[in-house]
MARVODO-488056 format. One record per residue (C-alpha): x, y, z; residue in one letter. Coordinates in steps of 0.1 Angstrom, whole numbers, plus 5000, padded with zeros to 4 digits. Layout:
+------+------+------+------+
|    x |    y |    z | code |
+------+------+------+------+
|    X |    Y |    Z |    A |
...
+------+------+------+------+
END
This chain:
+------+------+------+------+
|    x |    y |    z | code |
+------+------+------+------+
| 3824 | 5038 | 4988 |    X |
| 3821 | 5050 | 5020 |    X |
| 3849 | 5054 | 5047 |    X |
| 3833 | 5027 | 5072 |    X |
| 3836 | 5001 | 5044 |    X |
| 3873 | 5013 | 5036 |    X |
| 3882 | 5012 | 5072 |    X |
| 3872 | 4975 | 5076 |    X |
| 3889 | 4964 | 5044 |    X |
| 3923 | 4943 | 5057 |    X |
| 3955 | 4969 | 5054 |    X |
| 3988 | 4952 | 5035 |    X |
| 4021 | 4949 | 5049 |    X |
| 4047 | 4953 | 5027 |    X |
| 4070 | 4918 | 5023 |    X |
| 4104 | 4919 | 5042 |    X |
| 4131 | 4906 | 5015 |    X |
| 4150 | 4889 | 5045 |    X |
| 4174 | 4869 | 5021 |    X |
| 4186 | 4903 | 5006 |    X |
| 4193 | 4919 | 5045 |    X |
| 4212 | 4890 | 5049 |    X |
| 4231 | 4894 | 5017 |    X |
| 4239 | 4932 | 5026 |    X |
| 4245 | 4924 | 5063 |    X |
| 4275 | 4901 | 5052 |    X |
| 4287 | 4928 | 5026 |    X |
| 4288 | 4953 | 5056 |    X |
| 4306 | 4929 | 5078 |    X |
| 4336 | 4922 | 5050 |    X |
| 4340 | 4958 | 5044 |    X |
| 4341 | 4966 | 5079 |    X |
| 4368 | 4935 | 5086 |    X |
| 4389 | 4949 | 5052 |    X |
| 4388 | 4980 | 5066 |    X |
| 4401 | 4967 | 5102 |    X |
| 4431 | 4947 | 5084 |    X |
| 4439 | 4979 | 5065 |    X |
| 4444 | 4999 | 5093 |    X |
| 4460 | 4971 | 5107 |    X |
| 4484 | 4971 | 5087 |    X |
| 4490 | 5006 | 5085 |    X |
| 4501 | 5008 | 5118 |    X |
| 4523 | 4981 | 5117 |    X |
| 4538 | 4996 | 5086 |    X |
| 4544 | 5028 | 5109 |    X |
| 4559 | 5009 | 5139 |    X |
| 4583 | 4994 | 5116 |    X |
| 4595 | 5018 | 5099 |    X |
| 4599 | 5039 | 5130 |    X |
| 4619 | 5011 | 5145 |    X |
| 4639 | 5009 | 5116 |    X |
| 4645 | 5045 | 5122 |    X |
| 4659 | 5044 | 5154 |    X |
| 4678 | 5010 | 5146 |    X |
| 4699 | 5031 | 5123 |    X |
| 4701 | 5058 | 5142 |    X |
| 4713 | 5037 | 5171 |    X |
| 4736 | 5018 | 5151 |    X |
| 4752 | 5051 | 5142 |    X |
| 4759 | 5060 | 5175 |    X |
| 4774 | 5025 | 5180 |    X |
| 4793 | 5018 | 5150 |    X |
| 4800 | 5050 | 5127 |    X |
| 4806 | 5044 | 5097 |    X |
| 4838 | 5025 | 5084 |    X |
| 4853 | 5048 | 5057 |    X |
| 4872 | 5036 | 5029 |    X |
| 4909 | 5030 | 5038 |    X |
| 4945 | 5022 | 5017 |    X |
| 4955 | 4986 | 5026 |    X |
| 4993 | 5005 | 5031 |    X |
| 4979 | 5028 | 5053 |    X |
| 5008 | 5023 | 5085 |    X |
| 4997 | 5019 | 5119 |    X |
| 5020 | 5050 | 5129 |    X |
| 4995 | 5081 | 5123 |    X |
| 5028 | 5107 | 5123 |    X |
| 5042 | 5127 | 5092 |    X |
| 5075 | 5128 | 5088 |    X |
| 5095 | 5153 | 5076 |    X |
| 5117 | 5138 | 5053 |    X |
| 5129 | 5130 | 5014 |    X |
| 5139 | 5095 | 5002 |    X |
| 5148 | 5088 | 4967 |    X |
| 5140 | 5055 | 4957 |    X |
| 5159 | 5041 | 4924 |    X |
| 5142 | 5018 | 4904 |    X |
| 5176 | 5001 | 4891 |    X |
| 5177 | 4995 | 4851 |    X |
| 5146 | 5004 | 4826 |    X |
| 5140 | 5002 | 4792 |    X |
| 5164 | 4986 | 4773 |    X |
| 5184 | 4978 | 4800 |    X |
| 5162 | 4951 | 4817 |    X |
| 5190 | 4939 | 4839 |    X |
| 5189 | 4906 | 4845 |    X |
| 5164 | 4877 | 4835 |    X |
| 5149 | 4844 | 4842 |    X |
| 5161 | 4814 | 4824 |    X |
| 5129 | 4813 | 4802 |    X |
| 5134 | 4852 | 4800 |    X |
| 5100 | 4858 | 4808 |    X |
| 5100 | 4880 | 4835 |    X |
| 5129 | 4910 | 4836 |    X |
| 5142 | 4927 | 4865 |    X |
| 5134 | 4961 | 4852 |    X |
| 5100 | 4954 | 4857 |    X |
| 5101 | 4939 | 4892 |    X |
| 5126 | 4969 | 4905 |    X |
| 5094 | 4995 | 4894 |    X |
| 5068 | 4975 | 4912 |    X |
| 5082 | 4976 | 4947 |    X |
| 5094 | 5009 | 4943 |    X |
| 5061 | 5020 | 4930 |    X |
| 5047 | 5005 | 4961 |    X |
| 5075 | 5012 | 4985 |    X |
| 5068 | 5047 | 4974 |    X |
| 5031 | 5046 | 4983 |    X |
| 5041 | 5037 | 5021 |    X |
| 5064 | 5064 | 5023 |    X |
| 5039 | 5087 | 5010 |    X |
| 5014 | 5074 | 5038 |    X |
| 5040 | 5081 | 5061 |    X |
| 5041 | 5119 | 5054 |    X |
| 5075 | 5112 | 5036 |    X |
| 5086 | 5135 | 5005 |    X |
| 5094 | 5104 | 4978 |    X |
| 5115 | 5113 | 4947 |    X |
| 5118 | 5085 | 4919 |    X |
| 5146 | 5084 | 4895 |    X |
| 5124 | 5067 | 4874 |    X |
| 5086 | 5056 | 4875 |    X |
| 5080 | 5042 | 4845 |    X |
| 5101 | 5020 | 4820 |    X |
| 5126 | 5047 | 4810 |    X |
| 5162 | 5043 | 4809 |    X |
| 5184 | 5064 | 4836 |    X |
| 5217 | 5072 | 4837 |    X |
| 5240 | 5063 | 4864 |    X |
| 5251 | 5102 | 4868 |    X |
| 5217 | 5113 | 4864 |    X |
| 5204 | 5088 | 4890 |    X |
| 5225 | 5100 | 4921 |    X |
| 5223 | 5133 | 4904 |    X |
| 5181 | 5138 | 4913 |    X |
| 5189 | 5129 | 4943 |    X |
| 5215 | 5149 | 4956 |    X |
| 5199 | 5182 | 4937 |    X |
| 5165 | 5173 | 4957 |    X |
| 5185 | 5172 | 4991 |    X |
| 5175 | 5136 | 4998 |    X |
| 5179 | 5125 | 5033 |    X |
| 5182 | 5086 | 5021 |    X |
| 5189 | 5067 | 4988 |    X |
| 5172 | 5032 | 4984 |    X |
| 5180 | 5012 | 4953 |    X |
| 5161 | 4986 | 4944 |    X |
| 5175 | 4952 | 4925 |    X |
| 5170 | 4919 | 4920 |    X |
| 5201 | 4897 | 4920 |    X |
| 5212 | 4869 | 4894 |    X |
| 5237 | 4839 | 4898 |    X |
| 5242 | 4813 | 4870 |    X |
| 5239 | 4782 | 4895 |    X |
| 5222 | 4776 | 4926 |    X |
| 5222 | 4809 | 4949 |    X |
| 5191 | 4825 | 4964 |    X |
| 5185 | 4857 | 4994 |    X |
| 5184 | 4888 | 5002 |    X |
| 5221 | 4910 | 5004 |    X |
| 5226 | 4947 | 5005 |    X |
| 5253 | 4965 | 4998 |    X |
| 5270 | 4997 | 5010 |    X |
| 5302 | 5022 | 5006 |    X |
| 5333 | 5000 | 5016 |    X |
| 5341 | 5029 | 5038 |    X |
| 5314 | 5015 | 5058 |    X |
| 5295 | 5047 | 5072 |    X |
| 5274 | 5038 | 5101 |    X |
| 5246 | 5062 | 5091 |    X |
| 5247 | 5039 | 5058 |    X |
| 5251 | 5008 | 5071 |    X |
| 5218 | 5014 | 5101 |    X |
| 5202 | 5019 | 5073 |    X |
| 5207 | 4988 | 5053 |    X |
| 5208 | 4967 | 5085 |    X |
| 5171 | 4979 | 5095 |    X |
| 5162 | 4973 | 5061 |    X |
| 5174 | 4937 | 5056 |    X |
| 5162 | 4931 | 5097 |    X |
| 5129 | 4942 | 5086 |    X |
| 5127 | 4920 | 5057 |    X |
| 5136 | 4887 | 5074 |    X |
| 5108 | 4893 | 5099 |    X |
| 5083 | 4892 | 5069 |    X |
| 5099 | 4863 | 5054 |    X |
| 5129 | 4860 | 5027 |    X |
| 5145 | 4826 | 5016 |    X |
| 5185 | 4836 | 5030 |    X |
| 5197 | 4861 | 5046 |    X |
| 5227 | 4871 | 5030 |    X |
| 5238 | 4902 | 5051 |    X |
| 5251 | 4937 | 5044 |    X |
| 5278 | 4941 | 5021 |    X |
| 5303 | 4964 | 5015 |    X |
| 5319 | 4979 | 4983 |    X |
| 5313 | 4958 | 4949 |    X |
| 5303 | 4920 | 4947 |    X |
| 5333 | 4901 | 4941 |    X |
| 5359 | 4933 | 4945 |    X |
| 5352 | 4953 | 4979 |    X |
| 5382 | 4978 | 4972 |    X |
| 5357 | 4992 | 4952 |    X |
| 5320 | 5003 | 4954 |    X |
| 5286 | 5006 | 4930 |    X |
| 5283 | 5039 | 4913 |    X |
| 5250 | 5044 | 4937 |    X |
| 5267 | 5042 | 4965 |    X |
| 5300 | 5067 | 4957 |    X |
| 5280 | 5094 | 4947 |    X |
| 5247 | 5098 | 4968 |    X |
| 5260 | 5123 | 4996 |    X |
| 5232 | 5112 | 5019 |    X |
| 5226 | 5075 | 5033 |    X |
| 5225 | 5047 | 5006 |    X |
| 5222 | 5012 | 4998 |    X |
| 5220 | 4987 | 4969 |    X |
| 5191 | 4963 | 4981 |    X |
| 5194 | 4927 | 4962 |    X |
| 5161 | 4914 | 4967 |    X |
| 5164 | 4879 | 4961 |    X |
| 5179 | 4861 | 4929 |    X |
| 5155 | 4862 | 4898 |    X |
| 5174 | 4835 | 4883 |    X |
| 5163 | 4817 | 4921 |    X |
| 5123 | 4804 | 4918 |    X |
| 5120 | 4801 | 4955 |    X |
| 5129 | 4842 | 4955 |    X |
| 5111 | 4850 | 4928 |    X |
| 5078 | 4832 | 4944 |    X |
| 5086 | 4850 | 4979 |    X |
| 5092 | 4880 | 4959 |    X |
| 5057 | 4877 | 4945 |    X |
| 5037 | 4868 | 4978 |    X |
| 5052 | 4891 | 5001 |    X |
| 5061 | 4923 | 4975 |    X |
| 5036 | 4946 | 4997 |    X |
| 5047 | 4933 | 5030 |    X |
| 5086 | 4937 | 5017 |    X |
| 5076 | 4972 | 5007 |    X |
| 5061 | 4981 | 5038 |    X |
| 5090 | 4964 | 5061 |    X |
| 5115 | 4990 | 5040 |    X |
| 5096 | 5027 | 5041 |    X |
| 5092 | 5013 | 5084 |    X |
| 5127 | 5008 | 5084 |    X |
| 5138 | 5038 | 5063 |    X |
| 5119 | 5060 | 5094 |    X |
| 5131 | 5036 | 5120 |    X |
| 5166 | 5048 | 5108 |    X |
| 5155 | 5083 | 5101 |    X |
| 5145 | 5089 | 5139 |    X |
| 5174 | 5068 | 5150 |    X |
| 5200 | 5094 | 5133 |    X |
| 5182 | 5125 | 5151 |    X |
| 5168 | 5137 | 5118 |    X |
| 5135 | 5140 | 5133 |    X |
| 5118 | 5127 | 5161 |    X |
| 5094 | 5100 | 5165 |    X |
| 5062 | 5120 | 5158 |    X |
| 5081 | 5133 | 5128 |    X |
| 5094 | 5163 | 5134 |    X |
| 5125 | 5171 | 5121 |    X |
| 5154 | 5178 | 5140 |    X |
| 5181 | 5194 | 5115 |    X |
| 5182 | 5219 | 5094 |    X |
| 5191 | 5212 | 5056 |    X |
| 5196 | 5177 | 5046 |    X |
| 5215 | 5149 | 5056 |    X |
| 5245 | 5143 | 5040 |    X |
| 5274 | 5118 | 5052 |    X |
| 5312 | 5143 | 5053 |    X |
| 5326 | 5105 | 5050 |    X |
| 5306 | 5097 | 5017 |    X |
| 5315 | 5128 | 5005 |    X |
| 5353 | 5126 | 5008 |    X |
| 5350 | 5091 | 4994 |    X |
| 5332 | 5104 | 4959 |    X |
| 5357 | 5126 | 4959 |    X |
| 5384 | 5101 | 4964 |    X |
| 5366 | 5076 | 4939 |    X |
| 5364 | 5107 | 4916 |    X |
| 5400 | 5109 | 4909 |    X |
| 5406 | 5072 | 4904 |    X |
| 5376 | 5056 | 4880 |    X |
| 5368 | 5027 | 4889 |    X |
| 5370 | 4990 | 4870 |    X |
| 5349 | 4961 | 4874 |    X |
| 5363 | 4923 | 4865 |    X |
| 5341 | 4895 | 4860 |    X |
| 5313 | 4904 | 4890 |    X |
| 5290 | 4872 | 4892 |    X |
| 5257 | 4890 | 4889 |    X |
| 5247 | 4904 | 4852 |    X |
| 5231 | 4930 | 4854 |    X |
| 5246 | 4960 | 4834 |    X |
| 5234 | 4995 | 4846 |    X |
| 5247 | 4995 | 4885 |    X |
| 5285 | 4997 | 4882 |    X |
+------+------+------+------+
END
């Protein structure tokens, strides 16, 4: 064959598959809008988290963080320089006095609010020695004995009262020679534990319930500042449910009034710094112990029950 007669034969195109350029076209267009929404979303994801960022970081600046803090934590941010003995009264086998179902014993209620009472004076800087703080029986002797060795500035005893008929409130009770250093003390206490809420006022007392030529061993023979606080009859319901609702605010209104009184005695100031050297002792209380010393003391039919406080 020559090359005019290939030259003249027709030449073949080869066929254009149209329905598969479509097919690949819309393949190309998906991947292209997947990959759009990809990065779409990878800058959204960026933005966010960078505004998250400097959400927190702003909300840092505005609001630092709240740390942790002791519901008795006082408002008053000063230390004081100052040791209190608190006295748990009764412990043990000596439960004091009792309910008339005996289900709930003095002993028991005396440690709680001193337990707490102490954790108030602790936040207020305070040195807190307990003649007890745990169900242990105590002494009388050895009682006022811890505190006068540990050069306590105040004594605080804690009791609940009893009454076999239909008595109910708050009394505290202090040496019959009436100290005033002694009695500011109880008077702030009992002042401050009205304002939170108690069923009677009973007042401040002096020398022994029933017989004031005499006085509870607590208060003869503490030389510092003392009291007997009565904290409401157990054998009352009306105390015992006060007792029970308020016992942290009644804690608290005693370790504010014990450094109410110790500021208003000049034992330190009011940022609590103290004032005297050595501790505070009462001459008066000390001439009385003395006094009581010589002539022991006898107790006759007192209408509370409890055993371990003459």
């Amino acid at each position: 064959m020559d090359n005019n007669e290939n030259s003249n034969r027709p030449v073949r195109r080869k066929k254009i598959l149209w329905g598969r350029v479509a097919a690949a076209a819309v393949v190309v267009i998906l991947v292209f809008i997947l990959l759009i929404k990809a990065a779409g979303a990878l800058i959204r994801s960026g933005k966010s988290s960078s505004s998250s960022k400097a959400d927190t970081a702003q909300s840092s600046k505005a609001a630092p963080a709240v740390t942790e803090q002791s519901s008795s934590e006082p408002e008053n941010k000063a230390k004081y320089e100052l040791t209190v003995c608190i006295d748990p009264g009764h412990g043990d086998y000596d439960s004091g006095t009792v309910n008339a179902d005996k289900t709930r014993l003095e002993k028991d209620d005396n440690l709680k609010i001193s337990l707490k009472l102490r954790e108030y004076l602790q936040n207020y800087g305070v040195n807190v020695v307990m003649t007890r703080d745990s169900d242990t029986f105590v002494e009388l002797e050895d009682r006022t004995d811890i505190a006068n060795n540990a050069k306590c500035d105040f004594f605080v005893c804690m009791h609940r009262n009893a009454y076999d008929g239909d008595m109910k409130g708050v009394e505290i009770w202090v040496n019959n020679a009436q100290p005033k250093e002694d009695t500011a003390l109880a008077k702030n206490i009992l002042d401050g534990l009205e304002k939170v809420g108690i069923s009677n006022n009973r007042g401040v007392c002096y020398g022994y319930v029933g017989q004031p030529e005499i006085n509870y061993h607590v208060n003869i023979y503490t030389f510092m500042p003392s009291c007997l606080v009565e904290l409401g009859f157990l054998t009352d319901e009306t105390d015992n449910k006060d007792f029970d609702a308020h016992m942290d605010e009644y804690a608290k209104a005693v370790a504010d009034a014990v450094v109410k009184t110790c500021v208003e005695l000049g034992i330190t100031d009011k940022d609590g710094k103290r004032l005297i050297n050595g501790p505070f002792f009462t001459d008066d209380k000390k001439l009385a112990a003395d006094a009581q010393a010589k002539k022991p003391q006898t107790v006759s039919k007192p209408y509370n029950t409890q055993e371990n406080e003459y």
